[in-house]
C-alpha positions in Angstrom: 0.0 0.0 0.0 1.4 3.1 -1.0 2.0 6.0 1.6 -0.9 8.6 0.4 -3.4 5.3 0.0 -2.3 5.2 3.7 -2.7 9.0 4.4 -6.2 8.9 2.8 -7.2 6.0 4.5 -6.3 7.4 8.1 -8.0 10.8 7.2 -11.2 8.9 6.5 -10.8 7.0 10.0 -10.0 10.1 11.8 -13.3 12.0 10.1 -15.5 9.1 10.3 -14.6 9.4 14.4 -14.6 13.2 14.8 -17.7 13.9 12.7 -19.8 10.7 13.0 -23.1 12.3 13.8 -23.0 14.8 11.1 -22.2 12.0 8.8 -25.0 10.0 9.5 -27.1 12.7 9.2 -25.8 13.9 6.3 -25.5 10.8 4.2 -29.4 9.8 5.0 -30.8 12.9 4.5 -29.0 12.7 1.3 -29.6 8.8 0.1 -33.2 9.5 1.0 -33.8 12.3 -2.2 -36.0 10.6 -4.9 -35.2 13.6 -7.9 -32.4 15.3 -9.1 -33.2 18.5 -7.6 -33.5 17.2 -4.2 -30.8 15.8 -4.0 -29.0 18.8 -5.0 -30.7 20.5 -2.3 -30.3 18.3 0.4 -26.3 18.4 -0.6 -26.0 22.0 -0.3 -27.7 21.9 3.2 -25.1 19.2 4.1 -22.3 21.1 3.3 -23.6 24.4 3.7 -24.6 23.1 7.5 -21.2 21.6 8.0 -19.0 24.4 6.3 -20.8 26.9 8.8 -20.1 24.6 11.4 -16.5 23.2 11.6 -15.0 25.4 8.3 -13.8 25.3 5.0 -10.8 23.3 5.9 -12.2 20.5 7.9 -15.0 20.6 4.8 -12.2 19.2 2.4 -11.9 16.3 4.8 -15.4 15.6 5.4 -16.4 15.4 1.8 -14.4 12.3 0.7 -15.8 10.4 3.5 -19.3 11.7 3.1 -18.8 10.6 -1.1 -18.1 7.0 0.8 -20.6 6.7 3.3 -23.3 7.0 0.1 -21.1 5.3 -1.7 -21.3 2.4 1.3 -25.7 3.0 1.4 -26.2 2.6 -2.2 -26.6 6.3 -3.7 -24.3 6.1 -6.4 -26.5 9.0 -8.1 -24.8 11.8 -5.3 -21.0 11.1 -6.2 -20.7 13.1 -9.1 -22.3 16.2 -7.0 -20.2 15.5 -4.0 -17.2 15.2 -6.2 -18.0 18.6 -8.4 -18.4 20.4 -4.6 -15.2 19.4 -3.4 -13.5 20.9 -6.7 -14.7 23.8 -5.5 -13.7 24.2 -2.1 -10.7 26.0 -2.8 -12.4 28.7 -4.9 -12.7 32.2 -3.6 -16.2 32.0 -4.7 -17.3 28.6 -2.7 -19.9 30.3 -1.0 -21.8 31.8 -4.1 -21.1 28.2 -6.1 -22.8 26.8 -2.8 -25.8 29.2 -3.1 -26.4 28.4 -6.4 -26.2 24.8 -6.2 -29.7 24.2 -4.9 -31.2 26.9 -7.1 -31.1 24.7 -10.5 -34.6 23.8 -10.2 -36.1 19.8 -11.3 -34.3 18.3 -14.2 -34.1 14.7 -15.1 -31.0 12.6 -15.2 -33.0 9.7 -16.8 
């Protein structure tokens, strides 16, 4: 096993640990959208919730293992989403990409 599979792996036990309530919580609220649009919804409130809560930096952490833990309950359909937010952590304008995120309105992935 290489050294950052090793990193990653103990980051992932460290924020499953710290953050384990907001994970479960996060990750059913999430798994248990039905559309598109909810499901973009209920992931900005996730992050939104948690960014205002612990920060940006503990954020970058939390997202991996919250792309797992769905990955883990079956809801393949939020890992593209969770994946797009975390590319955008870093940005300047995280906070207005976040805003916007739930605002896209129904559209079918089908």
């Amino acid at each position: 096993m290489k050294s950052s599979e090793r990193n990653r792996i103990s980051d992932e036990v460290r924020c499953r640990q710290k953050y384990e309530v907001e994970l479960a919580q996060g990750a059913s609220h999430i798994a248990s959208m039905l559309y598109p649009h909810t499901l973009r919804d209920a992931v900005q409130e996730t992050v939104r919730a948690f960014a205002e809560r612990h920060g940006r930096e503990e954020l970058r952490m939390f997202l991996p293992t919250l792309a797992s833990e769905l990955e883990y309950r079956g809801c393949g359909d939020a890992m593209p989403l969770i994946q797009e937010v975390a590319q955008h952590t870093n940005s300047a304008r995280f906070t207005e990409y976040l805003a916007t995120l739930g605002s896209q309105g129904p559209t079918s992935t089908r």
